[in-house]
N, CA, C and O atoms as a GROMACS GRO file, in nm:
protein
  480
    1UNK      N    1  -1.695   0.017   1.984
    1UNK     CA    2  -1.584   0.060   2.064
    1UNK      C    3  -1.539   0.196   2.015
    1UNK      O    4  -1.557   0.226   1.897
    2UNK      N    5  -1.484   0.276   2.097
    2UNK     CA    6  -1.440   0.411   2.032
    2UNK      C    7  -1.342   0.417   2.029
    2UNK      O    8  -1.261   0.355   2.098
    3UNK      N    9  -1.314   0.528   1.910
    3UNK     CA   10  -1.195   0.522   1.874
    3UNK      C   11  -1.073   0.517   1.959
    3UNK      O   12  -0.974   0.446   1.944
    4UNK      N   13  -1.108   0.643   2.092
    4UNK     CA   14  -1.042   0.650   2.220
    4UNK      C   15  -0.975   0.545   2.252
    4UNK      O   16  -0.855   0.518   2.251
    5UNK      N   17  -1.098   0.473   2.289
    5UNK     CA   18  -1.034   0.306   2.359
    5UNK      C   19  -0.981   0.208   2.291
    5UNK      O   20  -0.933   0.111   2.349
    6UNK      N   21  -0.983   0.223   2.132
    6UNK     CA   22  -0.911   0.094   2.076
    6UNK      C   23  -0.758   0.188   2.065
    6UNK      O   24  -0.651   0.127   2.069
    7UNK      N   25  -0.762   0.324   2.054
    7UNK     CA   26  -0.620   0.324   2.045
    7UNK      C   27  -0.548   0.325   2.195
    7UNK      O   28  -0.425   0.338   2.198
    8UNK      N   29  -0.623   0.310   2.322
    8UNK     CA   30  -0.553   0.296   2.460
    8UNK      C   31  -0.476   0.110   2.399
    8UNK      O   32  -0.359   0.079   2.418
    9UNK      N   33  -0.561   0.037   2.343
    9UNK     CA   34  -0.526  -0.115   2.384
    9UNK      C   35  -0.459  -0.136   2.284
    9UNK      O   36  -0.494  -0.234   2.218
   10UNK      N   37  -0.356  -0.065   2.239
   10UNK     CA   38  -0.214  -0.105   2.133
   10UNK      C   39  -0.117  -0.245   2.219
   10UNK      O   40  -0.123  -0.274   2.339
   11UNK      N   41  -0.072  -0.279   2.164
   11UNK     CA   42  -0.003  -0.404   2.237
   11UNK      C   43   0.139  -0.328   2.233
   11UNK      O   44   0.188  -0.314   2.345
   12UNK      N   45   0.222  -0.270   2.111
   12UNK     CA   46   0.363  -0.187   2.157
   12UNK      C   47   0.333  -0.055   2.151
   12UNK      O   48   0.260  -0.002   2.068
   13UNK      N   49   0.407   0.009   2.265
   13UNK     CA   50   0.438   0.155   2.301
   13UNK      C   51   0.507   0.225   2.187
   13UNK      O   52   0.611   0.176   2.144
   14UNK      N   53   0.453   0.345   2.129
   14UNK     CA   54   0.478   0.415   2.065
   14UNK      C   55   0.540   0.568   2.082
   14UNK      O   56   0.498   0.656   2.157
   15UNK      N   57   0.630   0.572   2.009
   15UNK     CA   58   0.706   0.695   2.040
   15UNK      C   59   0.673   0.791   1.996
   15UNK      O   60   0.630   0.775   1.882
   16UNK      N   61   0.670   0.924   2.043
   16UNK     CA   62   0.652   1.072   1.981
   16UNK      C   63   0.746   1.103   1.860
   16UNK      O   64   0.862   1.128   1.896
   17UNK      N   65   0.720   1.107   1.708
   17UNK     CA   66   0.816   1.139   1.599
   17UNK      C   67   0.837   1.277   1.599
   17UNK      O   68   0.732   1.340   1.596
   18UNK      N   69   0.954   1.355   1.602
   18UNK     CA   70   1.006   1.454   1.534
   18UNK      C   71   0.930   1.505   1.379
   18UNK      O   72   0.868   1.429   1.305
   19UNK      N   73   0.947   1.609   1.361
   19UNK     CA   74   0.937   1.680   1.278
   19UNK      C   75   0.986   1.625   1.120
   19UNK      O   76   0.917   1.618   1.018
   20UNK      N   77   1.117   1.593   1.137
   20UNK     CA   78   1.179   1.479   1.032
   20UNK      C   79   1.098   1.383   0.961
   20UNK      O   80   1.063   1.357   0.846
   21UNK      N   81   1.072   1.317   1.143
   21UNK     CA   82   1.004   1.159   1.078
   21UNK      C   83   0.880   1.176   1.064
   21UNK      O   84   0.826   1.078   1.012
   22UNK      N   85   0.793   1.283   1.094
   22UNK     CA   86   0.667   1.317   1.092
   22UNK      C   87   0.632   1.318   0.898
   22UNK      O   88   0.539   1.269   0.834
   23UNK      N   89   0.733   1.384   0.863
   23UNK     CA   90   0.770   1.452   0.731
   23UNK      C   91   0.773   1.283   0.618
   23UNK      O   92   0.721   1.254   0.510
   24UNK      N   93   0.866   1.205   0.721
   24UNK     CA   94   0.886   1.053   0.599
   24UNK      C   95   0.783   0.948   0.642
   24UNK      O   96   0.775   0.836   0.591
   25UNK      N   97   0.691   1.001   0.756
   25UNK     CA   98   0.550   0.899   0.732
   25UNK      C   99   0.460   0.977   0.629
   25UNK      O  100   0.377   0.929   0.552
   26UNK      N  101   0.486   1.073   0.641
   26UNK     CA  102   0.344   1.143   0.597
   26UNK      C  103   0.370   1.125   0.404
   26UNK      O  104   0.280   1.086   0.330
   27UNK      N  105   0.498   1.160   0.360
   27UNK     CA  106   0.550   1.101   0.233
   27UNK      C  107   0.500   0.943   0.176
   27UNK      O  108   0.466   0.920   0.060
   28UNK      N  109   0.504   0.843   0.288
   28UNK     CA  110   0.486   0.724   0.265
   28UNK      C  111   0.315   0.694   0.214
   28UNK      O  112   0.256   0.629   0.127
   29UNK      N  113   0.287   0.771   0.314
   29UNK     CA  114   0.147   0.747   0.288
   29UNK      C  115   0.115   0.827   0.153
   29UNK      O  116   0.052   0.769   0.065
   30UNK      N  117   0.153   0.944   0.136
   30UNK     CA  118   0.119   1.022   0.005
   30UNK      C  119   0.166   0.940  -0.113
   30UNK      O  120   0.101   0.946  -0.217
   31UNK      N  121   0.277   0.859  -0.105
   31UNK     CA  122   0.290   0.743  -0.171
   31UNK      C  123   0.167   0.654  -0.209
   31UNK      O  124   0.122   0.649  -0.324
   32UNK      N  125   0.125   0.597  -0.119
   32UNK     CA  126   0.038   0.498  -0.122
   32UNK      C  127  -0.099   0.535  -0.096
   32UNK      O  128  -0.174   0.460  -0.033
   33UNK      N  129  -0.147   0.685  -0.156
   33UNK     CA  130  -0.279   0.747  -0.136
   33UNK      C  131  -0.290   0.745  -0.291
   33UNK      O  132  -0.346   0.846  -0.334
   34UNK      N  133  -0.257   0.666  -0.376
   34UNK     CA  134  -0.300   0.723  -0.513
   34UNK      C  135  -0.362   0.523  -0.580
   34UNK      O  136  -0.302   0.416  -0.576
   35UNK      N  137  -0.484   0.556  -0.627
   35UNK     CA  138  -0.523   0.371  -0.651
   35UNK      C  139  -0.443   0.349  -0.761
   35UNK      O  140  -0.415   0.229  -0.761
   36UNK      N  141  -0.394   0.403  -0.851
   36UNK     CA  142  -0.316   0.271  -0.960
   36UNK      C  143  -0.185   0.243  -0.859
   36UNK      O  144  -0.127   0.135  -0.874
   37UNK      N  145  -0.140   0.329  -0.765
   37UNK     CA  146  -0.015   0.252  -0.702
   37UNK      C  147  -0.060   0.140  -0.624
   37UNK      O  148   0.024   0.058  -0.587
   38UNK      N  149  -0.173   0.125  -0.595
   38UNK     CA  150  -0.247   0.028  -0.523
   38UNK      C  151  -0.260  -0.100  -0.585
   38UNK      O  152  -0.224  -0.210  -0.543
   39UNK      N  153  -0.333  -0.060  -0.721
   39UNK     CA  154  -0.347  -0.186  -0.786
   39UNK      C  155  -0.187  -0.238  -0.822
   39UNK      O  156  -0.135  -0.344  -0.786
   40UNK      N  157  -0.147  -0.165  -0.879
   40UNK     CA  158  -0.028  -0.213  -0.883
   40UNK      C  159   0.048  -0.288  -0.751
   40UNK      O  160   0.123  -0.376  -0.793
   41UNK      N  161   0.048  -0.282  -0.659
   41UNK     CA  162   0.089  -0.340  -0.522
   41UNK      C  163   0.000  -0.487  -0.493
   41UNK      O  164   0.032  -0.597  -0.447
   42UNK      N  165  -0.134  -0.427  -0.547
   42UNK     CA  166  -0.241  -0.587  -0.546
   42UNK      C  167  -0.187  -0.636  -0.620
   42UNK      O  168  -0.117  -0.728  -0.578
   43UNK      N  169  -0.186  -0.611  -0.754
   43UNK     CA  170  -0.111  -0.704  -0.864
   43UNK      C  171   0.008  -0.788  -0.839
   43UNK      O  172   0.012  -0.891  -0.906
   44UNK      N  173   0.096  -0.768  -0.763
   44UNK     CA  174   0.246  -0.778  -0.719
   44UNK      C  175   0.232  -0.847  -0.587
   44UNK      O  176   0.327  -0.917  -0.551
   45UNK      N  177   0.130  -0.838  -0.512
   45UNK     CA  178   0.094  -0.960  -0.398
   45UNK      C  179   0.139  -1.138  -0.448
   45UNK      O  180   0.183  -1.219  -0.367
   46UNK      N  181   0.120  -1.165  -0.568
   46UNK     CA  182   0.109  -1.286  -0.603
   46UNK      C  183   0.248  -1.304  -0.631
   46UNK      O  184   0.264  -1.417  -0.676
   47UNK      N  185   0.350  -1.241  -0.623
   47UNK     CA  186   0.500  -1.256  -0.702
   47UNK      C  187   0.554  -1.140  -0.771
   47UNK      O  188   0.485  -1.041  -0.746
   48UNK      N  189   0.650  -1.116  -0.849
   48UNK     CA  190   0.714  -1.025  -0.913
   48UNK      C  191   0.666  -1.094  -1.098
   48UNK      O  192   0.653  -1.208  -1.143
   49UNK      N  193   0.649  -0.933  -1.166
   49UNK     CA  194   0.593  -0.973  -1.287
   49UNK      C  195   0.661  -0.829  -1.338
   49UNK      O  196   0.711  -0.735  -1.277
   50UNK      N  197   0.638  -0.857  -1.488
   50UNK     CA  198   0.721  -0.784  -1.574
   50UNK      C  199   0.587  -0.645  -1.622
   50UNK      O  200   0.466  -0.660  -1.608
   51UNK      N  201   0.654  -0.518  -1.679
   51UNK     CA  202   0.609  -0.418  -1.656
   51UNK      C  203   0.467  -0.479  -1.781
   51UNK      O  204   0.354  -0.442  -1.751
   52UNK      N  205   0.480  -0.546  -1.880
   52UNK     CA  206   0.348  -0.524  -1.995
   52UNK      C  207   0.326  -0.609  -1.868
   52UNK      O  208   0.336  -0.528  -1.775
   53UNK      N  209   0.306  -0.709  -1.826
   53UNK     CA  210   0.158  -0.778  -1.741
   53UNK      C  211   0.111  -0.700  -1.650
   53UNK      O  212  -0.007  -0.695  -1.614
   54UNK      N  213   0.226  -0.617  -1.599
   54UNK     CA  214   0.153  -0.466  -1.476
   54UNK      C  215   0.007  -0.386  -1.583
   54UNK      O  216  -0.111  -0.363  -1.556
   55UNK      N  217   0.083  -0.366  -1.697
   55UNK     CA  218   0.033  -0.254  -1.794
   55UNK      C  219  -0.158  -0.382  -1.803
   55UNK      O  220  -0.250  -0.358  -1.726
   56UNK      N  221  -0.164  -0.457  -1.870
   56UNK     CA  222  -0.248  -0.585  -1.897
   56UNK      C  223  -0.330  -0.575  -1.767
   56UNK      O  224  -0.447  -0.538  -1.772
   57UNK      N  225  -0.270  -0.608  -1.651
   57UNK     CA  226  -0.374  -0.638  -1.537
   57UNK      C  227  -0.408  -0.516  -1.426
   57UNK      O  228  -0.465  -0.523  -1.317
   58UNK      N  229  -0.343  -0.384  -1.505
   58UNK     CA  230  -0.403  -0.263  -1.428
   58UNK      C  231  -0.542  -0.245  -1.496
   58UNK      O  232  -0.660  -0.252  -1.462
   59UNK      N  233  -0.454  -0.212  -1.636
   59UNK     CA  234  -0.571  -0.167  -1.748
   59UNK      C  235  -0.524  -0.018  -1.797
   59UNK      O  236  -0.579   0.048  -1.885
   60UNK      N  237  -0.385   0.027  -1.703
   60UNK     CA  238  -0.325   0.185  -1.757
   60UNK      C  239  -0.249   0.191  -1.844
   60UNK      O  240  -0.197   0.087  -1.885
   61UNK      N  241  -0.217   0.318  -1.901
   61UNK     CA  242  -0.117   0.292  -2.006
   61UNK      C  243   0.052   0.251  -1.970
   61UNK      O  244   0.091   0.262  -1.854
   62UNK      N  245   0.116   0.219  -2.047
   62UNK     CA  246   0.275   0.198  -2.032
   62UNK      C  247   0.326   0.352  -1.900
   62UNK      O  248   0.325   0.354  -1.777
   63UNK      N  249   0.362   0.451  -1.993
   63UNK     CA  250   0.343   0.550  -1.945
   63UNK      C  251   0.325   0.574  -1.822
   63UNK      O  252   0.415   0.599  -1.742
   64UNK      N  253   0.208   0.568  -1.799
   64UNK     CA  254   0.130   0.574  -1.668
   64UNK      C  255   0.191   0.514  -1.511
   64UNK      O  256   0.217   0.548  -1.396
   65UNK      N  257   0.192   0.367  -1.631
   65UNK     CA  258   0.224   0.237  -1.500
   65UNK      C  259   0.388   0.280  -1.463
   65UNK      O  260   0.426   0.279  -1.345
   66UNK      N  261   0.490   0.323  -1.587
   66UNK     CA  262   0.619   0.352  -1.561
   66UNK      C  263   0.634   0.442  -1.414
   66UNK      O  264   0.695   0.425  -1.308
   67UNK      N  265   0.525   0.569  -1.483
   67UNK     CA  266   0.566   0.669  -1.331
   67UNK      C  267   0.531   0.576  -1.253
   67UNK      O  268   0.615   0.485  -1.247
   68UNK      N  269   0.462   0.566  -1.207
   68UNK     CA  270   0.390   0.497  -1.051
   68UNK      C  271   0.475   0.396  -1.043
   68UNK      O  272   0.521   0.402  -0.929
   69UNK      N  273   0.529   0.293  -1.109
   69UNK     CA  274   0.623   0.180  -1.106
   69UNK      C  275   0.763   0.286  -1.022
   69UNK      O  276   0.818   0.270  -0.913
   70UNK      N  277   0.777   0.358  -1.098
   70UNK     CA  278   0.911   0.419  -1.033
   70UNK      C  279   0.899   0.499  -0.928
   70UNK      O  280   1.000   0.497  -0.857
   71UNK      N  281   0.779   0.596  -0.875
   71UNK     CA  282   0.762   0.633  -0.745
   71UNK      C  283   0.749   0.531  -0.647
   71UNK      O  284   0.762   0.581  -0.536
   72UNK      N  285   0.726   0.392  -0.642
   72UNK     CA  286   0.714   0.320  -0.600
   72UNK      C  287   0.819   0.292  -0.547
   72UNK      O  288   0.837   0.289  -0.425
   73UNK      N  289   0.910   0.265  -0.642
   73UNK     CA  290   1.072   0.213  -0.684
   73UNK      C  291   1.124   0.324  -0.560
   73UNK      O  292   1.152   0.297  -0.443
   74UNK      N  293   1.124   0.453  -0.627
   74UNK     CA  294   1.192   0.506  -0.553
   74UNK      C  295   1.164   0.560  -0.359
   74UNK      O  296   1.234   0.626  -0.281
   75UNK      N  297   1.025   0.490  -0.346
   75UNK     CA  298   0.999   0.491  -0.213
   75UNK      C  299   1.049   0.374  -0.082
   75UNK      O  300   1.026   0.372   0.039
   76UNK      N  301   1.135   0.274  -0.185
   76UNK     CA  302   1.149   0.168  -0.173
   76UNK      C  303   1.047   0.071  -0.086
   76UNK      O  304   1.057   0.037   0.032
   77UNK      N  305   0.940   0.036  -0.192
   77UNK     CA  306   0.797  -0.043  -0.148
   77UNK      C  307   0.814  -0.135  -0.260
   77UNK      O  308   0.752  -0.239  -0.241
   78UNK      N  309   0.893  -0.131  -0.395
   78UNK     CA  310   0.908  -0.222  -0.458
   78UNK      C  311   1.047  -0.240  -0.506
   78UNK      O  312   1.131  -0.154  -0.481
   79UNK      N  313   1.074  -0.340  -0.569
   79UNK     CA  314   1.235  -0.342  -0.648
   79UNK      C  315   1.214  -0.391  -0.790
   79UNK      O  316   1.120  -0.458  -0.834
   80UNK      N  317   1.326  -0.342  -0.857
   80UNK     CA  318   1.303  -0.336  -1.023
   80UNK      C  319   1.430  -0.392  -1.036
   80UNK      O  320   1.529  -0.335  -0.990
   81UNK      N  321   1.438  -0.534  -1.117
   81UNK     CA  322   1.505  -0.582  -1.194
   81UNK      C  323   1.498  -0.619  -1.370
   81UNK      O  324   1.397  -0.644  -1.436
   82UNK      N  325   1.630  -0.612  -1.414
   82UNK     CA  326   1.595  -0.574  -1.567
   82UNK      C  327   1.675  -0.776  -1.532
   82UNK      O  328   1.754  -0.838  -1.461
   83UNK      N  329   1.568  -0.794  -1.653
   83UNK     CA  330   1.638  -0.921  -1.704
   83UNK      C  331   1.644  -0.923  -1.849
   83UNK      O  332   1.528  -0.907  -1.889
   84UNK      N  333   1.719  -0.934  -1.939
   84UNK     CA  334   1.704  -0.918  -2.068
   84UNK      C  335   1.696  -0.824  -2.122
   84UNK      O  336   1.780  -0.734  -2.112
   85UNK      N  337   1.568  -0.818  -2.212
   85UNK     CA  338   1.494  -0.703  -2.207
   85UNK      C  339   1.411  -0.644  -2.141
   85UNK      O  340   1.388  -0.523  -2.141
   86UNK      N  341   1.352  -0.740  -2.068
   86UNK     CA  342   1.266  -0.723  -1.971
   86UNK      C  343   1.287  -0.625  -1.890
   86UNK      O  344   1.400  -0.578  -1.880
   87UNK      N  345   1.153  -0.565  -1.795
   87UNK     CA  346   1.182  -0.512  -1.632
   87UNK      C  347   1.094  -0.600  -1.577
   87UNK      O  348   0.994  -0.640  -1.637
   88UNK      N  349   1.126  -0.635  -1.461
   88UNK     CA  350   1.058  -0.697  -1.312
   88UNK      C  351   1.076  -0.621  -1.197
   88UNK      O  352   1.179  -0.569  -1.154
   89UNK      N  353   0.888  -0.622  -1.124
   89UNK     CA  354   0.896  -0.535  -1.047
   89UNK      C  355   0.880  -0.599  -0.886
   89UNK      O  356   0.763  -0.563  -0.868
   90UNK      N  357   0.906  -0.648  -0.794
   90UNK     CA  358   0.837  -0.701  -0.703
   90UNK      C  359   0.853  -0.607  -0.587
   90UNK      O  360   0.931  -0.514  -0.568
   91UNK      N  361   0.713  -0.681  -0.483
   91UNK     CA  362   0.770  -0.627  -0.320
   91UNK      C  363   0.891  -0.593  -0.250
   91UNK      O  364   0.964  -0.687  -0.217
   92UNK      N  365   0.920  -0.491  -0.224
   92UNK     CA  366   1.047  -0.511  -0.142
   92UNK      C  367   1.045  -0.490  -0.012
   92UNK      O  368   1.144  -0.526   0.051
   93UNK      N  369   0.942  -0.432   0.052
   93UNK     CA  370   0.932  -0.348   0.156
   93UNK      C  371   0.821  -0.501   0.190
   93UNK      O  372   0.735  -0.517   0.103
   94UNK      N  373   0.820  -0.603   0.302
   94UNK     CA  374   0.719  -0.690   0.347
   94UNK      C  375   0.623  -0.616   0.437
   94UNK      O  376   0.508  -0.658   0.452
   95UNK      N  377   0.667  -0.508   0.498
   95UNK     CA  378   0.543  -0.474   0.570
   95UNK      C  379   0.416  -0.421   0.493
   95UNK      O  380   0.299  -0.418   0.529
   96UNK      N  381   0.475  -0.380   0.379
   96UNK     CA  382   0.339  -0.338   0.275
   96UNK      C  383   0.284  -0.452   0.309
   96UNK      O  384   0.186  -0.381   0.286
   97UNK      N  385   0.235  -0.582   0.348
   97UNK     CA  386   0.123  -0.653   0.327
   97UNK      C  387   0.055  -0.671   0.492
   97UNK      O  388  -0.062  -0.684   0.528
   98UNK      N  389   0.140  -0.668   0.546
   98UNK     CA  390   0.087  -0.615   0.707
   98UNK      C  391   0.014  -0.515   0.708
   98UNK      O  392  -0.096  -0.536   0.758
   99UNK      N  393   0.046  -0.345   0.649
   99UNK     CA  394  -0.013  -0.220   0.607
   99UNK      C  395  -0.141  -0.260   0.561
   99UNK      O  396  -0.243  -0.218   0.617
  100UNK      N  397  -0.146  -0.346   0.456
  100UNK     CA  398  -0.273  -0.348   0.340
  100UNK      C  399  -0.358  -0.427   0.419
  100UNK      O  400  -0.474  -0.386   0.427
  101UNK      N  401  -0.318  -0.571   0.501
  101UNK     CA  402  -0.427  -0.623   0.577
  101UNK      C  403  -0.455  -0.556   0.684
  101UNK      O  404  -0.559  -0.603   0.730
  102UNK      N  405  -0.403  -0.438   0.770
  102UNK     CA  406  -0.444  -0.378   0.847
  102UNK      C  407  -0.496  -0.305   0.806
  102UNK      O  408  -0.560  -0.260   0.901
  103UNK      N  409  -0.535  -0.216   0.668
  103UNK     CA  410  -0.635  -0.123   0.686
  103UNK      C  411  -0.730  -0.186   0.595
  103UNK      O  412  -0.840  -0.130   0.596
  104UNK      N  413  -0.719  -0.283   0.519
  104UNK     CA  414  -0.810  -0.341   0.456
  104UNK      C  415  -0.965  -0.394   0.560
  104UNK      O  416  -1.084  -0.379   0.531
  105UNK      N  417  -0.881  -0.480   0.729
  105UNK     CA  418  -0.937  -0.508   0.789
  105UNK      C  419  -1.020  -0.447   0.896
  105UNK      O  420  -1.106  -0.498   0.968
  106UNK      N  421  -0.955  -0.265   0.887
  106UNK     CA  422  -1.038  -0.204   0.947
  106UNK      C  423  -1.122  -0.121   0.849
  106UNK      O  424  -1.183  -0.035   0.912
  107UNK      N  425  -1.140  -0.118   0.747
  107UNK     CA  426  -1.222  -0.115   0.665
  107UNK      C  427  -1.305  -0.205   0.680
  107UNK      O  428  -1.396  -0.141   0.733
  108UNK      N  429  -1.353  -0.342   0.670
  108UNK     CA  430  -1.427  -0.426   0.680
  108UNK      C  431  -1.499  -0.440   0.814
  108UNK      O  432  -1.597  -0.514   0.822
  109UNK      N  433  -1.447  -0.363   0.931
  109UNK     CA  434  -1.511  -0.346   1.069
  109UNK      C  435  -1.559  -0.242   1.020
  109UNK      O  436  -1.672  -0.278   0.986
  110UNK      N  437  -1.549  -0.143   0.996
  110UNK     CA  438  -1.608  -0.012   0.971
  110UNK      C  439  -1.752  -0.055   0.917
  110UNK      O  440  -1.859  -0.034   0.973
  111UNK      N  441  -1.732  -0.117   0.801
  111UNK     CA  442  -1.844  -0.142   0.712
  111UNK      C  443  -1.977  -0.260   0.809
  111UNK      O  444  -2.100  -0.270   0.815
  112UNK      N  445  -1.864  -0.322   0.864
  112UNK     CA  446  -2.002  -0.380   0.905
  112UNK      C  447  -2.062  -0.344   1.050
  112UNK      O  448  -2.157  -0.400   1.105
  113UNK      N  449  -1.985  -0.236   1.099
  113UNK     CA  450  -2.076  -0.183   1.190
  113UNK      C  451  -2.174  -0.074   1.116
  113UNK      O  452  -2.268  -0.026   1.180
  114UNK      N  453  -2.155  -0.046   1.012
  114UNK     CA  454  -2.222   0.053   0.966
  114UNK      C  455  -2.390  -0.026   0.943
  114UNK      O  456  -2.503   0.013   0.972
  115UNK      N  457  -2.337  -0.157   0.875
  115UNK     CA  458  -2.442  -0.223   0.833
  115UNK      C  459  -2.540  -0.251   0.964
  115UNK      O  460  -2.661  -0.234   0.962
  116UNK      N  461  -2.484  -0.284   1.048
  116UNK     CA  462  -2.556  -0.306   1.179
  116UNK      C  463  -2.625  -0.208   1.188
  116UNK      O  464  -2.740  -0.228   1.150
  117UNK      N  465  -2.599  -0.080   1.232
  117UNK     CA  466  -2.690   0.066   1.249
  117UNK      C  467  -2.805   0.028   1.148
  117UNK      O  468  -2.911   0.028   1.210
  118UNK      N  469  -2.820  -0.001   1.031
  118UNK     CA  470  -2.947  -0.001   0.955
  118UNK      C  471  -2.978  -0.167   0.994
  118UNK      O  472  -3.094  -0.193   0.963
  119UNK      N  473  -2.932  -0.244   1.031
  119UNK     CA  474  -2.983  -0.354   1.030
  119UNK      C  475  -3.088  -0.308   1.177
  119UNK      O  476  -3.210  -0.312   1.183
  120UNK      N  477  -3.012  -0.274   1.261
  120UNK     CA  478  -3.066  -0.311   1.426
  120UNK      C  479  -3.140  -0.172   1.430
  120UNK      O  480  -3.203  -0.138   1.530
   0.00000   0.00000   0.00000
């Protein structure tokens, strides 16, 4: 199918963005164009967890995971609570997992039409 025609068969009507909002999608995504903010977001699919198990199941340093934890924070895609001593970071934004299975899943069409071309 081409690209043309899958974007005619959207199910809601979409509006023309301004200059503004052109400006706070394009931010969002520059957000979420970098992979440790990614893994970090995979990681955080399962529940809210404290910053050493972020640090443990990325594999980055403290450091590292802090920035990206807090660009995150401050894009509001996650929320940070201190308990104790602790920090906890979870989802805040639910459409992040709508986002991730939608391009995850057109990734996976991509790929297997590709595979087809060498198969057929």
């Amino acid at each position: 199918m081409s690209s043309a025609r899958s974007l005619s068969r959207r199910s809601t009507p979409r509006v023309r963005l301004n200059e503004g909002a052109l400006e706070m999608v394009a931010r969002r995504f520059a957000v979420l164009g970098e992979p440790m903010r990614l893994r970090l977001i995979q990681a955080l699919f399962a529940g809210k967890k404290h910053v050493n198990a972020l640090v443990a199941e990325t594999g980055g340093t403290q450091a590292n995971i802090s920035r990206h934890l807090q660009t995150l924070t401050q894009a509001h895609i996650l929320s940070r609570q201190k308990e104790g001593l602790q920090v906890f970071y979870e989802i805040a934004d639910p459409s992040i997992f709508q986002l991730c299975d939608q391009v995850c899943g057109s990734l996976q069409q991509d790929i297997a039409r590709q595979a087809d071309v060498f198969e057929g």
